[in-house]
C-alpha positions in Angstrom: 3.8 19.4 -5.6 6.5 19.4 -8.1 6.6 16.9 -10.7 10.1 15.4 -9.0 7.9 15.2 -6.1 5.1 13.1 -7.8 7.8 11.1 -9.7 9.4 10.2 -6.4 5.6 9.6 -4.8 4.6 7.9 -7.4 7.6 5.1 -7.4 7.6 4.7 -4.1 3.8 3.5 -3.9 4.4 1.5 -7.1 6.4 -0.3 -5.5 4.4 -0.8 -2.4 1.5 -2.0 -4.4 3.5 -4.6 -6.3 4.4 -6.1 -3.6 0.8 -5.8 -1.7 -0.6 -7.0 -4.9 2.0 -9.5 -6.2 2.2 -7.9 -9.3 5.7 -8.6 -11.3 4.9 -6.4 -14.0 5.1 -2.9 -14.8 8.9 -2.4 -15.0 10.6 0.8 -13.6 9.2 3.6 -15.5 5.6 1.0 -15.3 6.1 1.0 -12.1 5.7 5.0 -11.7 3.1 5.8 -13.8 1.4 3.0 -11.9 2.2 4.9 -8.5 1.0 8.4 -10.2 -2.1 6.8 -11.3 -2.9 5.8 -7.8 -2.4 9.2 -6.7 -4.7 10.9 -9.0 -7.1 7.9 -8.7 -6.4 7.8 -4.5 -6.6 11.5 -4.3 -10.0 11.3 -6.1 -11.1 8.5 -3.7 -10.3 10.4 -0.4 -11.5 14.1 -1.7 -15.1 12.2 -2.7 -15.0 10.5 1.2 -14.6 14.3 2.8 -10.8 14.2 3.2 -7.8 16.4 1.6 -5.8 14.6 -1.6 -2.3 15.0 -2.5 -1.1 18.3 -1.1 2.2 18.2 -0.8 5.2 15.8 -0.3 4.3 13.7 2.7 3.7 10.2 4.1 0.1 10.8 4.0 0.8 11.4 0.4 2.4 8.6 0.0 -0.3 6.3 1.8 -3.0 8.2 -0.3 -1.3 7.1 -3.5 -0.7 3.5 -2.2 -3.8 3.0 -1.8 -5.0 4.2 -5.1 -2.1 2.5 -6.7 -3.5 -1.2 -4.5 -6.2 -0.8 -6.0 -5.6 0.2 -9.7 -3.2 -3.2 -9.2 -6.2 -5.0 -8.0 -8.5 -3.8 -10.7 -6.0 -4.6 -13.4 -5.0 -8.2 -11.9 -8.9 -8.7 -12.5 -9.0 -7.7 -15.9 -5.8 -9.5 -16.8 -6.7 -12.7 -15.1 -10.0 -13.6 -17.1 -7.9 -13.1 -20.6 -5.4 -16.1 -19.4 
């Protein structure tokens, strides 16, 4: 995949998990290193569970990165929440 392609990949499931997760914060740029993140981290997941990572630009892609993305949200909302 081409890095346009995991820029583009990468927003779009940013944004998806903020609003699965109820995240206001990262900004724009936050937003997709958060989706890339959750690509690398969702790609990881589903390789270790017997199934293919991020290949190429897709919707499965994009679903593989959301969910990495949810839950690098959720993890961080976690982490976040017991310093306030």
């Amino acid at each position: 995949m081409s890095w346009l392609s995991w820029i583009v990949v990468g927003f779009v499931a940013g944004v998806l998990a903020k609003l699965v997760t109820g995240q206001d914060r990262p900004g724009c740029l936050g937003t997709v290193f958060v989706g890339i993140l959750g690509g690398l981290l969702g790609g990881a997941i589903f390789t270790a569970a017997g199934d293919e990572g991020i290949n190429d630009f897709s919707i499965r892609s994009m679903l593989v990165a959301f969910v990495g993305a949810t839950i690098l949200l959720f993890v961080w909302g976690l982490i976040t929440s017991r310093r306030d």
